[in-house]
C-alpha positions in Angstrom: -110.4 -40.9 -110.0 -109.3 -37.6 -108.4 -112.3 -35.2 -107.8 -111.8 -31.2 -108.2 -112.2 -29.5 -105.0 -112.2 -25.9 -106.2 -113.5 -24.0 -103.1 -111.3 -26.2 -100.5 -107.6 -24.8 -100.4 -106.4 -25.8 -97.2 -103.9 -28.1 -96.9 -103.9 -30.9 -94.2 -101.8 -33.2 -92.8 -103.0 -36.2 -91.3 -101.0 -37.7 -88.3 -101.3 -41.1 -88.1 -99.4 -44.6 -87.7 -97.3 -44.0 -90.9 -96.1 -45.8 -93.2 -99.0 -47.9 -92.8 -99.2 -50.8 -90.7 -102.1 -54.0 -90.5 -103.5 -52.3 -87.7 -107.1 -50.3 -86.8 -105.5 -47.1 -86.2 -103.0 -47.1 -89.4 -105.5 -48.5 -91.4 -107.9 -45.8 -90.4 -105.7 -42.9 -91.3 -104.6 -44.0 -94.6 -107.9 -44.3 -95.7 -108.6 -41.2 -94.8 -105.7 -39.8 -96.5 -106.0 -42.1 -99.8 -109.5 -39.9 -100.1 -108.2 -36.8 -99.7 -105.5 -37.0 -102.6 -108.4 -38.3 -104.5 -111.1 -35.5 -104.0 -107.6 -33.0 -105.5 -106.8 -32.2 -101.6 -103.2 -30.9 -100.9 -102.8 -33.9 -97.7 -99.7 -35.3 -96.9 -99.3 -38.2 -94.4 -96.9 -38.5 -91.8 -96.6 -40.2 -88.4 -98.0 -38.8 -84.9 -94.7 -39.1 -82.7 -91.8 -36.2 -82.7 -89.7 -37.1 -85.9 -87.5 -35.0 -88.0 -90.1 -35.7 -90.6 -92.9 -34.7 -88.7 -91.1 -31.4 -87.8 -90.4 -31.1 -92.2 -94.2 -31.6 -92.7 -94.9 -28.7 -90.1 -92.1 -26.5 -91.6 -92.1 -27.0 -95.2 -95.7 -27.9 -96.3 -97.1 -25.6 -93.7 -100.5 -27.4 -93.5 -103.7 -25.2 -92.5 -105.3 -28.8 -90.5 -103.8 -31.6 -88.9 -106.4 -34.6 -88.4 -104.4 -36.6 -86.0 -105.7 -40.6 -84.9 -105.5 -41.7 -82.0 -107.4 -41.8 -78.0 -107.2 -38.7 -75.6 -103.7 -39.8 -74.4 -102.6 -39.3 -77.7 -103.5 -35.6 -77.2 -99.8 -34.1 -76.8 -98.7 -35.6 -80.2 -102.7 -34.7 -82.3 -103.4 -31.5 -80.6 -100.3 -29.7 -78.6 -97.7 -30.6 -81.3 -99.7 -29.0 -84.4 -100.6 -25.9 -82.1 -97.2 -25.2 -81.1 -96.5 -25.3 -85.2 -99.5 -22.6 -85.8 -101.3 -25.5 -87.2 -105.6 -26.4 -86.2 -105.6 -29.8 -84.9 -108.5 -32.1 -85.4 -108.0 -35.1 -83.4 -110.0 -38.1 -84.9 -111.2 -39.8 -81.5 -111.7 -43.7 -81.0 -112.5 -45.1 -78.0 -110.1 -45.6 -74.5 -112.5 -46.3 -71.4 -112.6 -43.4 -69.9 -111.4 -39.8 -70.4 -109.1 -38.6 -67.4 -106.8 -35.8 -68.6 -106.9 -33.0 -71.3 -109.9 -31.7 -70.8 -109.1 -28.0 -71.4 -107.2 -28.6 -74.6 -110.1 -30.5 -76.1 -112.8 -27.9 -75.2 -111.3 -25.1 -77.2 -110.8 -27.2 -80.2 -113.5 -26.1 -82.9 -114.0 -29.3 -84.5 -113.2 -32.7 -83.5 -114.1 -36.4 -85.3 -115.4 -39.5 -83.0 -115.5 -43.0 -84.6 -119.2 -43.5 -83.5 -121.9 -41.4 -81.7 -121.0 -43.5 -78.7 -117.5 -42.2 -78.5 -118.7 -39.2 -78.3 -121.1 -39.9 -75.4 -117.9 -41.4 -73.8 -116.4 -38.1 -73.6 -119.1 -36.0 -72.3 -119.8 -38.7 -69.6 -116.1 -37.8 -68.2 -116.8 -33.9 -68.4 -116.0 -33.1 -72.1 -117.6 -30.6 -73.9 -118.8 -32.3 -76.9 -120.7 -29.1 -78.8 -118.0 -29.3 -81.8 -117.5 -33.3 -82.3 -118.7 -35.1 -85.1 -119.2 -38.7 -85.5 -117.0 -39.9 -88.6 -116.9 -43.6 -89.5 -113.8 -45.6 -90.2 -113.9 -46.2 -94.2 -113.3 -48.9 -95.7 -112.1 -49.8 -100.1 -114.1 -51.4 -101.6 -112.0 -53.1 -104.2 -110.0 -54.5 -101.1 -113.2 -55.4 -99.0 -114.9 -57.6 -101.0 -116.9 -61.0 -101.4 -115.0 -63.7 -102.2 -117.2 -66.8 -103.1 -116.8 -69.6 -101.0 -115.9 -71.8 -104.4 -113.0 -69.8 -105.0 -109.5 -72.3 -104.9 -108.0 -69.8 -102.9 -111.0 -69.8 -100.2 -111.1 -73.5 -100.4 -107.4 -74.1 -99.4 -108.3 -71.2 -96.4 -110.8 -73.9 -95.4 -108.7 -76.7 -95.6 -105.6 -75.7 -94.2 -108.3 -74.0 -90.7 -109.8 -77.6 -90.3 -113.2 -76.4 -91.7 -114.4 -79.5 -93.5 -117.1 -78.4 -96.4 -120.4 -79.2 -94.8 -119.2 -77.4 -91.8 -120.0 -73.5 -90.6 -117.2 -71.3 -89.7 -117.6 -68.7 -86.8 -115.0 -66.2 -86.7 -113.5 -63.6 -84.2 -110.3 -61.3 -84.7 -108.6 -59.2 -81.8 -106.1 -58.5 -80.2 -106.7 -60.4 -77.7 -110.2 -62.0 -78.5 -112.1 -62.0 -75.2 -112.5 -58.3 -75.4 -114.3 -58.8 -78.4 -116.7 -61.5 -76.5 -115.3 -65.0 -77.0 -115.9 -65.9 -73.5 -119.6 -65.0 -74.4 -119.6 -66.9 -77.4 -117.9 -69.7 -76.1 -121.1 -69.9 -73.6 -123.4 -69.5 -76.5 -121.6 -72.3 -78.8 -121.9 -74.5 -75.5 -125.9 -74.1 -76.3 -125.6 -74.3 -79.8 -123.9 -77.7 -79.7 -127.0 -79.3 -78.7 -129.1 -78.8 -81.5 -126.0 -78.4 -84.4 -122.6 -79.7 -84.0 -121.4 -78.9 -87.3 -119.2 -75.9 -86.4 -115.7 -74.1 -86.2 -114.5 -71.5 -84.2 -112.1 -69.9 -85.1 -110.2 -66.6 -83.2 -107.7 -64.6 -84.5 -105.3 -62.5 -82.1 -102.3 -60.9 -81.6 -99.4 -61.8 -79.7 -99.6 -60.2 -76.5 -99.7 -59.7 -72.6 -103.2 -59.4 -72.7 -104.3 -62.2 -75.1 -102.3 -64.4 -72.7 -103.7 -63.8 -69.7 -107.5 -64.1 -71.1 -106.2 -67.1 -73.2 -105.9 -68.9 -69.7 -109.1 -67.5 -69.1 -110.5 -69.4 -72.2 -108.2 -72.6 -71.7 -110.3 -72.9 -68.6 -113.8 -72.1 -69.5 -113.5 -74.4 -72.7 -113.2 -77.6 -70.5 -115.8 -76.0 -67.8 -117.9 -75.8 -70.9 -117.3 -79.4 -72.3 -116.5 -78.1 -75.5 -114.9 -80.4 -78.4 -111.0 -78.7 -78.7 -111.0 -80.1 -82.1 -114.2 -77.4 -83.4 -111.6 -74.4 -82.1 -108.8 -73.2 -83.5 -106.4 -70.4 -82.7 -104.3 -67.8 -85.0 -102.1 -65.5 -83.6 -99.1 -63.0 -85.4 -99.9 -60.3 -87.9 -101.4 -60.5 -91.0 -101.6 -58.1 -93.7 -104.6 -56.2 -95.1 -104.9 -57.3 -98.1 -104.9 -60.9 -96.7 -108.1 -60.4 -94.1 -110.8 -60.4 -97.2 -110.1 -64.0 -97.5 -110.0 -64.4 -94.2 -113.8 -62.8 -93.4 -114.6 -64.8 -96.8 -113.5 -68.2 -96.0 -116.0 -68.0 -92.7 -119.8 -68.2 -92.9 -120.6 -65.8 -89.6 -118.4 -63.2 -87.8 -119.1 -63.3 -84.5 -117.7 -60.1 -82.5 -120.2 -59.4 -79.6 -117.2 -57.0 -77.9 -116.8 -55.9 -74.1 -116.3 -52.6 -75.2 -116.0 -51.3 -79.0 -115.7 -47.8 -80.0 -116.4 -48.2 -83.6 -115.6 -52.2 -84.5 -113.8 -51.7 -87.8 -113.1 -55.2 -88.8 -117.0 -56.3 -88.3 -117.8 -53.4 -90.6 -115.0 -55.4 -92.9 -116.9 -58.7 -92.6 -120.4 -57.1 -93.4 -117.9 -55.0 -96.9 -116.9 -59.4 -97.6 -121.0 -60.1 -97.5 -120.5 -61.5 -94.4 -123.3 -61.8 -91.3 -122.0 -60.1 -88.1 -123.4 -60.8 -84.1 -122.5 -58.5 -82.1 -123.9 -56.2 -79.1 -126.0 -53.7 -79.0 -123.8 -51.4 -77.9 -120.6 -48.9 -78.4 -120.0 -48.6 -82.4 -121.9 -51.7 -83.6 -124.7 -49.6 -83.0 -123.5 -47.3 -85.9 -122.7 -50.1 -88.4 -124.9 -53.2 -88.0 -128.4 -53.0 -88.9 -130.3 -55.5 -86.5 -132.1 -58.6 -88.2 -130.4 -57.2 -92.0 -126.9 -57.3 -92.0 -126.7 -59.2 -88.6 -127.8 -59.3 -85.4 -127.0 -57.0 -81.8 -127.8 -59.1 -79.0 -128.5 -57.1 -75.6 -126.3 -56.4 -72.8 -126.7 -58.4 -69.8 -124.9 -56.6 -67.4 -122.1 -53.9 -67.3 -118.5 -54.0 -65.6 -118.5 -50.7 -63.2 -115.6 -49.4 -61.7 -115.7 -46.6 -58.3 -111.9 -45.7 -58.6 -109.1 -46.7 -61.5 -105.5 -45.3 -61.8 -104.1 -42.8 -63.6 -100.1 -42.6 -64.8 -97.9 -40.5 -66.1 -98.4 -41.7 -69.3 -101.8 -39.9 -69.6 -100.2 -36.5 -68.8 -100.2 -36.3 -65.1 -97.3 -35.5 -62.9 -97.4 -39.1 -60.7 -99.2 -42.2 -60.5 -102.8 -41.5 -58.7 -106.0 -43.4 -58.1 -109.0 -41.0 -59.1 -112.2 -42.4 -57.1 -115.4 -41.4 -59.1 -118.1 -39.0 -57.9 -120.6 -41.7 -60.4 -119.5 -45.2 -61.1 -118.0 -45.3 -64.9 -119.3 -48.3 -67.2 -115.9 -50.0 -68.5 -117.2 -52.7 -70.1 -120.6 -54.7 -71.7 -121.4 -58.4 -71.5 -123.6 -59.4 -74.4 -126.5 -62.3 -73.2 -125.7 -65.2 -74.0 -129.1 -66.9 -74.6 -129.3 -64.5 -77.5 -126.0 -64.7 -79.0 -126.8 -68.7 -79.1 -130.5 -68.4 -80.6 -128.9 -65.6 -83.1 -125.8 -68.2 -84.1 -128.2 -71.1 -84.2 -130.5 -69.0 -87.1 -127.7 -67.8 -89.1 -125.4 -71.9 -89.2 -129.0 -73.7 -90.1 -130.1 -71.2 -92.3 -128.5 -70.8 -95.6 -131.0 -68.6 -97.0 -131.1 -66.4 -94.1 -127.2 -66.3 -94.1 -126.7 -65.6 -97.9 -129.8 -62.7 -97.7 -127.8 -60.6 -94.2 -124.7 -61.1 -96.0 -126.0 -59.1 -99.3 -128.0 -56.8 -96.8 -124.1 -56.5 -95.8 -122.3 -55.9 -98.4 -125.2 -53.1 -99.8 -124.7 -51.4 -96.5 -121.4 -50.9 -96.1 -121.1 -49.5 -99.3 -124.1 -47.2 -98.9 -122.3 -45.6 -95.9 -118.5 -46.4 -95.3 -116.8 -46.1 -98.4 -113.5 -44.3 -97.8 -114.0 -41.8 -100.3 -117.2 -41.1 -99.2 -116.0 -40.5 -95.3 -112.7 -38.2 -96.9 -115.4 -36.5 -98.7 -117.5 -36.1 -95.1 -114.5 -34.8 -93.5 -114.1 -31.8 -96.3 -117.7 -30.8 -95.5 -117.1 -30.7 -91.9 -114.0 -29.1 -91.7 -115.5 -26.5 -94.5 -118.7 -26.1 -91.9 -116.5 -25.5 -88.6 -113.3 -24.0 -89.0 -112.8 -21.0 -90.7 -109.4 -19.6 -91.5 
């Protein structure tokens, strides 16, 4: 249903992975756009890397705004491409560690989007001025995102062909590569958990890459330090396409996600849109989307990774490789407790009630406060309240 926007004439362009790709950052911009054209908005979509299309959208549609997606690095193709056009660029921040370069070009921006409050904090840590961001959620469709009942033929087969027999729980994960999004700590926590309920899967999803396989020996190792049965875990790797994850999130019964360091976490804000319980930390963006003991649960952070010096390339806009030492030590990553993660996974696989209540407390939530219409339609009101043409 496309919504009048009478007193909004700008046009706007929004820069992100395009066409759209199964991954966060496409995804994210898509949505974004997909609201627009629906509130009546004059948006067109186009990638955020120099292309002769990107140069047509500048020149012949002549948009007022460019939201562009990406990290700080990404700030030559978001912010210095639509500037050099005569074009306002509002960069739609997500999270990258730490914030080395740029600095100038982001102060003088009069608006700019973070993923989560904590985002934000991320940048003025490294010496950002953060008086014109705005925290902006990652939407999500409903009609996509939805509960699929575990009775469903098509869940049943999901089951099957994963190894989840039907009196067994299944615990999922899905990264990139999955120990960033704490399967080490879970892998600790099902170690405890296994002594009071052993009728559990885990499964992990990731993608194919130099960084899943270096923590996947990482994992090979600590599953037989653990003692854990090989047989209750079971790896996925490659791509799969969006509309495929809502059977994926609805064929398990938790989703387990308790991340070293998440700037929004859009796919446990998916799981919670399928009805489904998420653990996580209480940290970063799950902050933002999981409501503690009602939609799931945010265990605490035991300790932080803290780094006095880290290297900075080319890549991120300087003129060499160079180490930067810190004046502060920077906090690079979280480890959730384990203890908790284990008594919080224990509750939600011998509870059924407890499960089937979070995972309605879930569902309501999400579509209280991430609908993608609803976060286009955010946007608008920002953009209306900040920039002024």
């Amino acid at each position: 249903m496309h919504v009048a926007c009478s007193e909004f004439f700008m046009k706007i362009a929004v820069l992100h992975a395009y066409p759209p790709e199964p991954d966060g950052l496409s995804i994210q911009g898509n949505l974004l756009y997909r609201g627009l054209k629906e509130l009546g908005v004059d948006a067109m979509p186009c990638h955020y890397s120099p292309s002769f299309q990107k140069q047509w959208v500048f020149d012949a549609f002549k948009p007022d705004v460019a939201i562009g997606v990406g990290c700080w690095t990404y700030t030559p193709d978001i912010i210095h491409s639509p500037e050099n056009h005569g074009v306002i660029p509002v960069p739609w921040f997500v999270a990258d560690g730490w914030v080395a370069n740029y600095h100038d070009a982001i102060n003088r921006l009069p608006l700019v989007f973070t993923t989560s409050n904590w985002v934000t904090d991320t940048y003025k840590r490294d010496g950002v001025d953060v008086k014109n961001f705005r925290a902006l959620p990652i939407g999500f469709d409903a009609q996509e995102m939805r509960p699929i009942p575990k009775t469903d033929p098509k869940i049943i087969k999901l089951r099957e062909m994963l190894g989840v027999q039907p009196h067994e729980k299944m615990i999922l994960t899905i990264g990139g590569d999955v120990t960033s999004k704490g399967a080490q700590e879970m892998f600790h926590a099902l170690a405890e958990v296994d002594k009071d309920f052993k009728d559990w899967k885990y499964v992990l999803k990731y993608w194919d890459c130099e960084s899943a396989e270096i923590h996947g020996q990482e994992e090979d190792v600590l599953i037989d330090k653990l003692g854990l049965d090989r047989g209750k875990i079971q790896y996925l790797s490659g791509a799969f396409s969006h509309d495929f994850m809502p059977y994926l999130l609805s064929a398990c019964d938790i989703y387990a996600a308790p991340s070293r360091l998440e700037g929004f976490g859009m796919i446990q804000m998916e799981a919670e849109a399928c009805g489904i319980p998420v653990i996580s930390i209480n940290v970063g963006g799950p902050v933002d989307t999981i409501v503690h003991g009602k939609t799931g649960f945010l265990a605490r952070v035991a300790n932080q990774i803290e780094l006095t010096e880290e290297w900075a390339y080319e890549s991120m806009g300087f003129e060499a490789d160079h180490k930067i030492k810190f004046d502060e030590p920077k906090v690079f990553a979280y480890r959730a407790d384990t203890t908790e993660l284990a008594k919080y996974t224990l509750q939600l696989l011998t509870d059924d009630n407890l499960r089937e209540e979070m995972g309605r407390n879930a569902r309501e939530h999400t579509m209280a406060n991430f609908q993608y219409q609803d976060v286009a339609r955010k946007a608008l009101k920002l953009i209306e309240e900040n920039i002024k043409l």
